[in-house]
N, C-alpha and C positions, 0 to 999 in steps of 0.2 A: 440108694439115697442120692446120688449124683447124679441119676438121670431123670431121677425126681424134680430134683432144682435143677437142671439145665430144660425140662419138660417147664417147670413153670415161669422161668426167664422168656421163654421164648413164647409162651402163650403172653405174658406183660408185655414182651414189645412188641405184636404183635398188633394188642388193642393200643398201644402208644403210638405204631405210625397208622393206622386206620384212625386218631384220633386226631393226626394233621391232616389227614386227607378227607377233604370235603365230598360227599356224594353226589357227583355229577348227573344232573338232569340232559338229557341224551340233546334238545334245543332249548334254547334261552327264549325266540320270540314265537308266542303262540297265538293262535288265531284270535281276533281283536271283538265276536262274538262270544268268544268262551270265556275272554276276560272282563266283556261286562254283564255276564252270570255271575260270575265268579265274586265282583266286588259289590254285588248286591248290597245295600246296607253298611260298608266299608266308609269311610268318613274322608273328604275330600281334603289335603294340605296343600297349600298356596305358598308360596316362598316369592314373594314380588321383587324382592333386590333382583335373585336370578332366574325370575319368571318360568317357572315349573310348578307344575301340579299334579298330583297322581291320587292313587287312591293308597288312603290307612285301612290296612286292620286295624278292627275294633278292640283286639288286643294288644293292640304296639301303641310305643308311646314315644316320646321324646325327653331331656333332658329341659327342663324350666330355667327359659329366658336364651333358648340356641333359637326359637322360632325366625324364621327369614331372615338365620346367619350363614356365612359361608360355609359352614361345619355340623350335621346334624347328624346324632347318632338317635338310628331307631330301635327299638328292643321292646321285646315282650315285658307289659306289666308285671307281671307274677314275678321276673327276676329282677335281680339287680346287675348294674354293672360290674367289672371287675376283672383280671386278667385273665380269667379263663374263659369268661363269657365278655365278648365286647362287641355285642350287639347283632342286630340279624341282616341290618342296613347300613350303610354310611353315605350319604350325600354331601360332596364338596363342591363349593362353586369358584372360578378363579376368575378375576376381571380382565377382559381380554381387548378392551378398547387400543389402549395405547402399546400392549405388544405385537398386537396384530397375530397372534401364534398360528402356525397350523398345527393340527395332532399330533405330527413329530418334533416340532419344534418345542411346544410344549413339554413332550414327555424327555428329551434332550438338557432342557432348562429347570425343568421342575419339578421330574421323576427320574434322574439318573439313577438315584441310588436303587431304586424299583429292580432292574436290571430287565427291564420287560420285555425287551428281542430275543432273549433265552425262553419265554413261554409262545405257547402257540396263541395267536390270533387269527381273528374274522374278521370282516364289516358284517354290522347289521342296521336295519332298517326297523324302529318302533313308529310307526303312526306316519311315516314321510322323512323321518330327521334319522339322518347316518350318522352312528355310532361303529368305535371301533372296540370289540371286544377281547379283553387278554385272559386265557381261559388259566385256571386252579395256580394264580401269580402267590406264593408264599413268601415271597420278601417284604409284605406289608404288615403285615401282623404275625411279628415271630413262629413265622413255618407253620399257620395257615391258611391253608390253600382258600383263595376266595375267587371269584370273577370280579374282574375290574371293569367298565365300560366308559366311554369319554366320549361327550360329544363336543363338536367345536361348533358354536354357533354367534360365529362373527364379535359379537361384541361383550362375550366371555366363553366359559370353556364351564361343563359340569362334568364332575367323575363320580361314577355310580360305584358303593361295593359291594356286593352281595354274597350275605357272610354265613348266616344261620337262617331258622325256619325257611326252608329253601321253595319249599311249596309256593307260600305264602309272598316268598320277596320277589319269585319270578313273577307272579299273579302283578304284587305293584310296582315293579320296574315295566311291565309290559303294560300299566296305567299311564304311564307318563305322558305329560303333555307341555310344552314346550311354547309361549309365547307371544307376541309382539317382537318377530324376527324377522321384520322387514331389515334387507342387508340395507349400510351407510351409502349413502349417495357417492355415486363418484367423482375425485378431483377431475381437474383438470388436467395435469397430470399423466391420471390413468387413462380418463379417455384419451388423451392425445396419442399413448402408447399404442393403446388397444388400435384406434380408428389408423394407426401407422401400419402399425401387422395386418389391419384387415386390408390394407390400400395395396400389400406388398399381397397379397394370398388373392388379390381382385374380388375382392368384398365390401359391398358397401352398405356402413354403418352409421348409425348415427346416435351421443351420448349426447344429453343436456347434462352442463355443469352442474356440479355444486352449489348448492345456492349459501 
């Protein structure tokens, strides 16, 4: 009888940590013809604050009245939200004009508690725009494991997190598309800096101001 219940302890947690451990897809960024078979008929989302657009499945939704917020959790119609299910997507956008961040500076400032130098990361490249990817991070949503990705693009910061229907959210993470990113003109300032370095290296440069 004891090795009965030590047999079925061990089958429960068993499926209890394969039930933190998300099933890793072997690449995150796939070939950008197979992703527009793939989102055939897929419904296109716009977020204009932080200028991104990918593609929806036609069975995910959103939560009513998050549309073009800094916070958007995507999930399958059929379910509801809740703590065991919280969603298959999360899109957060962060305003990055006036802190100027880079990706570390950011995750330093605004994700320490994350602990994200403890997981393994990449860079990757969707469509041109580098992204740095944190792969199965389980300090965000109570142990599990998800992919985090971040891109800094000048004049905010988005983090992507891809959580459930795994098929599906790589298919519309590798839709994404990315804005009116032309970088801010440069100070003065900067060009002085720069056109100093380039004078010291015998290169010659040329900035127009700021206007």
């Amino acid at each position: 009888m004891k090795k009965v219940l030590i047999s079925l302890v061990t089958v429960v947690l068993i499926f209890s940590l394969a039930g933190c451990k998300k099933q890793a897809y072997t690449e995150i960024i796939m070939d950008q013809s197979d992703v527009s078979t793939a989102v055939n008929g897929w419904v296109v989302h716009t977020n204009p604050q932080f200028r991104y657009e990918f593609r929806l499945p036609q069975n995910w939704t959103f939560p009513i009245g998050t549309e073009g917020s800094d916070y958007i959790v995507f999930y399958t119609k059929s379910k509801e939200l809740s703590d065991s299910y919280i969603g298959n997507m999360v899109i957060k956008g962060f305003v990055n004009w006036n802190t100027d961040y880079t990706v570390d500076e950011y995750i330093e400032n605004e994700l320490q508690d994350l602990q994200l130098s403890k997981f393994d990361s990449e860079e990757i490249i969707v469509k041109d725009f580098k992204g740095r990817r944190y792969k199965n991070v389980d300090t965000l949503y109570s142990g599990k494991a998800v992919d985090l990705v971040i891109f800094e693009l000048w004049d905010r910061i988005v983090e992507i997190h891809l959580i459930d229907d795994l098929d599906n959210a790589r298919i519309a993470f590798n839709s994404f598309n990315f804005y009116d990113n032309q970088q801010p003109p440069r100070t003065e300032t900067e060009a002085a800096r720069d056109a100093e370095q380039a004078d010291n290296a015998n290169i010659e440069v040329e900035y127009a101001p700021a206007e």
